[in-house]
N, C-alpha and C positions, 0 to 999 in steps of 0.2 A: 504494500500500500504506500503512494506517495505522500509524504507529507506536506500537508498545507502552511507553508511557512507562517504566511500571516494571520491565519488562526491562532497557531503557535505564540507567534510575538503578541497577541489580546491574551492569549491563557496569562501567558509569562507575566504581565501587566496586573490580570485581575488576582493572580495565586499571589506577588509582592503585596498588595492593598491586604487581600483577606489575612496573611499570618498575622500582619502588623495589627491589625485588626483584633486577630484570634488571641495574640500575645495583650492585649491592651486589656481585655477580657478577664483570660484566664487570671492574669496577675490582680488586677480586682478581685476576682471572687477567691481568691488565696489570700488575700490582705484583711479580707473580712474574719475569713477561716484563722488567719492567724490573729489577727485582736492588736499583736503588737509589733510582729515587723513589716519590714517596709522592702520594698527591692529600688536598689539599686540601677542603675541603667550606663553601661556603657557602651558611646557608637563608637564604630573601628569600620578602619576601612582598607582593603587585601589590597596590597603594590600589583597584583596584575591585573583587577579588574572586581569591582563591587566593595561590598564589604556589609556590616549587620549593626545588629544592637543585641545587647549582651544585657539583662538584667537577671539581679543575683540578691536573693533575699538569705544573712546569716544570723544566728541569734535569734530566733524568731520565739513566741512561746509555744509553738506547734511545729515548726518547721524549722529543724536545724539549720538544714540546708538545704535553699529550694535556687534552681536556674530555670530561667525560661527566656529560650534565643530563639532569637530572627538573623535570616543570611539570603542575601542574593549576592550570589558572585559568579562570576564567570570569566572568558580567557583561554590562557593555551594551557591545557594538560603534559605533564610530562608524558612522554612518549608510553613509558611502558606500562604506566598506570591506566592512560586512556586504551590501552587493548584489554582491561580488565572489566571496563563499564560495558552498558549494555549497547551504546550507539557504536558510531567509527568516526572518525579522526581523533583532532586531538583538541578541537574549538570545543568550549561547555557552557553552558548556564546553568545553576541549580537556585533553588529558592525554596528553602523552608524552615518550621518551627521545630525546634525540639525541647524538648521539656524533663528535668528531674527533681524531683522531690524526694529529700530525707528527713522525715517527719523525728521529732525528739521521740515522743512513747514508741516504745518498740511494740506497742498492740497498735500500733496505725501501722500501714506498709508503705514501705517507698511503691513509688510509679513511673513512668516514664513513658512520655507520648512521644513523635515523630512524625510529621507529613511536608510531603516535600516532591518539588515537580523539578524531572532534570532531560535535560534538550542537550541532545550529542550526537552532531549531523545529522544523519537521516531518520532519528530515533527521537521522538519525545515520550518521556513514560512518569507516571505517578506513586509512590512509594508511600511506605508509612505504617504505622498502627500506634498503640497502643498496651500496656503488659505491666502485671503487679505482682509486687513482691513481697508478701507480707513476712513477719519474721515469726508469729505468732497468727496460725491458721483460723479463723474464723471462717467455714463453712460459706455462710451467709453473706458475709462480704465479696467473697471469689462470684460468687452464683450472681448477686445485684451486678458487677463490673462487668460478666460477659454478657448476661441477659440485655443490659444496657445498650453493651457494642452489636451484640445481635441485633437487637430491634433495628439499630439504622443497616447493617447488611441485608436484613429480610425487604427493607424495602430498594432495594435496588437492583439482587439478585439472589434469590436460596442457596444456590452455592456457596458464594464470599464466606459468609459464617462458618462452616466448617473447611473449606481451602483456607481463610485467612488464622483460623484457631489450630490448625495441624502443623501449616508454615511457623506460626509462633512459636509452637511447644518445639519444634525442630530447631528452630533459627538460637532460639534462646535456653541452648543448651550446654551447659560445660563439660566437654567429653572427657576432660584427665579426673572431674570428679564422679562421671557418672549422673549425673542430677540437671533437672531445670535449674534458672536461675530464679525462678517465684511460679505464679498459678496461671501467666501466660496473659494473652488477650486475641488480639490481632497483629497480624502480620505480613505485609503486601510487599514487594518489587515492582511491580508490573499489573498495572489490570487488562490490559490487552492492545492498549491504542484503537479500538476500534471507534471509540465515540469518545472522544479527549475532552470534550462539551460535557457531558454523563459523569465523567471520570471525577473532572473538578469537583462535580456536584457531590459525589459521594465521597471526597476527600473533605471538603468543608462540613459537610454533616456528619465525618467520623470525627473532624477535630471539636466541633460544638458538642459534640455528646463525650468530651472529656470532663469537664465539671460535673456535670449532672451524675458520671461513672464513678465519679470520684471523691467527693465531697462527701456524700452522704456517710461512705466508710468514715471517711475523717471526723468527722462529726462525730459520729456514735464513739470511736476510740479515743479519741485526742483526750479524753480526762479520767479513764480507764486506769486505776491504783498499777504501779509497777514494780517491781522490784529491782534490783541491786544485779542480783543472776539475771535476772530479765535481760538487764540493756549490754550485762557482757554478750549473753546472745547474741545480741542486735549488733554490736561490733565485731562478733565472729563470723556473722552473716554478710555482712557488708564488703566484708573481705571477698565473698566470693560472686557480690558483685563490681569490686574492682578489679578483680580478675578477668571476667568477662568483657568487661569494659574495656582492656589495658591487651587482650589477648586475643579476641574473637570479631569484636563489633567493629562494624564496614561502616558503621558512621564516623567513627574516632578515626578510620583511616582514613576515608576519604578528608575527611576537615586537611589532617595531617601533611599528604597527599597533593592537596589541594593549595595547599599554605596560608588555611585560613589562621584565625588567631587563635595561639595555644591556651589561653588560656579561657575562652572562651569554650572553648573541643572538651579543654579538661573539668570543665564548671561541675561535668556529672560524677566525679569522686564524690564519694563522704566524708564530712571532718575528721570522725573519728572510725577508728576501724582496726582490728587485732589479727592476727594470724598465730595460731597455737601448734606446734607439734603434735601432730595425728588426736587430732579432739574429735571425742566422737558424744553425744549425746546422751544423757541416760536413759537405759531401755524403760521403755515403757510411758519417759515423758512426753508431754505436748512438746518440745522440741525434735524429738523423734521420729513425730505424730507426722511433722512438719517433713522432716529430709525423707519420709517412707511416700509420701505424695507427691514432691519432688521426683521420684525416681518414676513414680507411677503416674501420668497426668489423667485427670478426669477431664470430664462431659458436665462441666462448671453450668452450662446454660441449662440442661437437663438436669442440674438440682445437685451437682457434685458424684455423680453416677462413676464409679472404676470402671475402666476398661475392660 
């Protein structure tokens, strides 16, 4: 299929306007959720072409640490990185929001959202999802975040929801431990290019039905009693999400890659965070509870259902 350039150049136009948009949003309704901090905002801007706005909320009373960026850049790729993308040459534009949240109670879960449109030559394609990582499993919580995400893939196509909930549990796995790295969500590369019009539409109703996904957990945990053993968990868990982070994820490379700002790429670390000598959980506890479902993913929309 030929690509319509200047389609292309209106997409590229309206997906810049909606993150900025989407981030203006999101960061309200997380400001409200936290009571007491505030994000910060840095714009930057890439020596080859584009650049973002970086805001960064730390110290928060619910949110340790929370980033939520915007990026349009584009330019020349280096050579052998761009045979790696899905287009061909080495010309690019990419434009999108990514989002992480490290909540303080370790009965909240971090989350982490992503949507982003990228044009490389003959190829324009839409990416993204959604995925939560709780450190202390509440059932209920997993069930409302996918049931969420479903409702908006049921309306655009019955498939998405279980294609983009399989790609997750797959994409978001750390193979040397064996385990997800949380209870998963959505997870897209590619919807097809068949209707890049459709596409948008259902990129922007995945990223609006991030609050609504997400909040309500927060809510219900953010004042939930903790303990001491609790949040070492929560920093031994975190570990192995900067592992993934730091080891696996094609968004850190690309930024990387790409030569966007480091310090913006690296926003999604945790403040704090442990790595112990072969720690394993005690049998029988709800931290056990947690890495036994891990290894095992459910049917989170279907009420928490094993495979």
């Amino acid at each position: 299929m030929t690509l319509d350039v200047e389609k292309v150049e209106r997409l590229k136009v309206r997906m810049a306007e909606f993150i900025r948009q989407l981030q203006d949003e999101i960061c309200a309704g997380l400001e409200t959720l936290d009571g007491k901090g505030r994000f910060r905002e840095d714009a930057w801007e890439r020596a080859g072409g584009g650049g973002g706005r970086s805001r960064v909320l730390e110290g928060g009373s619910v949110l340790e640490k929370a980033g939520v960026n915007t990026s349009v850049v584009y330019g020349q790729l280096e050579e052998a990185f761009a045979h790696k993308l899905q287009g061909e040459g080495r010309y690019f534009w990419a434009g999108g929001l990514s989002l992480v949240l490290h909540p303080r109670n370790p009965h909240v879960p971090t989350v982490h959202a992503n949507f982003r449109f990228i044009h490389q030559g003959p190829k324009a394609w839409f990416g993204g999802g959604a995925d939560l990582t709780p450190y202390y499993l509440y059932d209920e919580d997993a069930v409302h975040f996918h049931r969420t995400l479903k409702a908006v893939c049921d309306r655009y196509d019955p498939s998405y929801y279980p294609r983009f909930k399989s790609t997750c549990d797959k994409y978001f796995y750390l193979r040397h431990r064996e385990e997800c790295r949380g209870v998963g969500g959505l997870f897209f590369e590619d919807l097809g290019g068949q209707d890049l019009e459709r596409e948008l539409a259902f990129v922007m109703d995945a990223g609006r039905a991030f609050l609504p996904a997400y909040l309500p957990i927060a809510e219900r945990r953010k004042d939930v009693a903790s303990t001491e053993p609790q949040r070492f968990w929560q920093e031994v868990r975190r570990g192995r999400y900067v592992e993934f982070n730091l080891v696996y994820d094609r968004g850190t490379v690309f930024g990387l890659e790409t030569k966007g700002r480091t310090e913006s790429i690296l926003m999604s670390l945790p403040p704090q965070v442990r790595w112990l000598y072969d720690h394993h959980p005690v049998p029988g506890s709800e931290e056990e509870r947690l890495v036994d479902v891990l290894r095992n993913p459910r049917d989170w929309a279907a009420g928490g259902q094993e495979r």
